[in-house]
N, C-alpha and C positions, 0 to 999 in steps of 0.2 A: 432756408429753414423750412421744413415739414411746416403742415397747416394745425396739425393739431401739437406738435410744439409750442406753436405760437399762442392756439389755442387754451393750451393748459397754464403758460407762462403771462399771459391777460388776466385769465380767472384769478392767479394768485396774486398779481398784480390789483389787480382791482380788488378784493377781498382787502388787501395789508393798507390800501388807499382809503379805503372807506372807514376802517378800524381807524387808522390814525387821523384822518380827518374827523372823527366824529370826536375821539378823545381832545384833539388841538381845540376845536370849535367850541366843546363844551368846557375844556380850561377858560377858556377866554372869558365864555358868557360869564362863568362864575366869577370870577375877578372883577371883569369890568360891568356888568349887568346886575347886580347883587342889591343895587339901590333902586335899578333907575325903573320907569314908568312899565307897566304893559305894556304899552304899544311897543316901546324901546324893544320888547324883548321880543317880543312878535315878529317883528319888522327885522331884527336879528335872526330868531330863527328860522323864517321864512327864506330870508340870503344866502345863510348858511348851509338850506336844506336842500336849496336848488345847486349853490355853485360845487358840489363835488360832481356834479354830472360835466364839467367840461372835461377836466381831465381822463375823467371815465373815459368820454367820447375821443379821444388821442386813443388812450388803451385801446378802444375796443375797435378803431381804426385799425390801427396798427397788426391786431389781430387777424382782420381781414386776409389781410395781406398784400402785395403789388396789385394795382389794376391788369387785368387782361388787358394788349393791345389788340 
């Protein structure tokens, strides 16, 4: 697969990733976080605002594309 293929199909890839991960994470808070302490929420959003970068990092691998031998 061409590089900027790949390229182009990451970008949108990660854009639809970050949109539903932000709508999922913010359902949740409001559900389950609607009572609880600051910190609680804090400490939520903080996890929440870091772990969409793992998948990112697959995507943006992947991207790449194969190593050079």
């Amino acid at each position: 697969m061409p590089i900027r293929l790949r390229k182009l199909i990451g970008t949108i890839l990660i854009v639809v990733l970050v949109l539903l991960y932000a709508l999922l994470a913010n359902t949740i808070a409001v559900v389950t976080l609607a009572d609880a302490p600051s910190w609680a929420q804090f400490l939520y959003f903080l996890l929440t605002g870091l772990l969409w970068v793992l998948p990112a990092m697959l995507i943006i691998k992947w991207m790449a594309g194969p190593k050079a031998k």
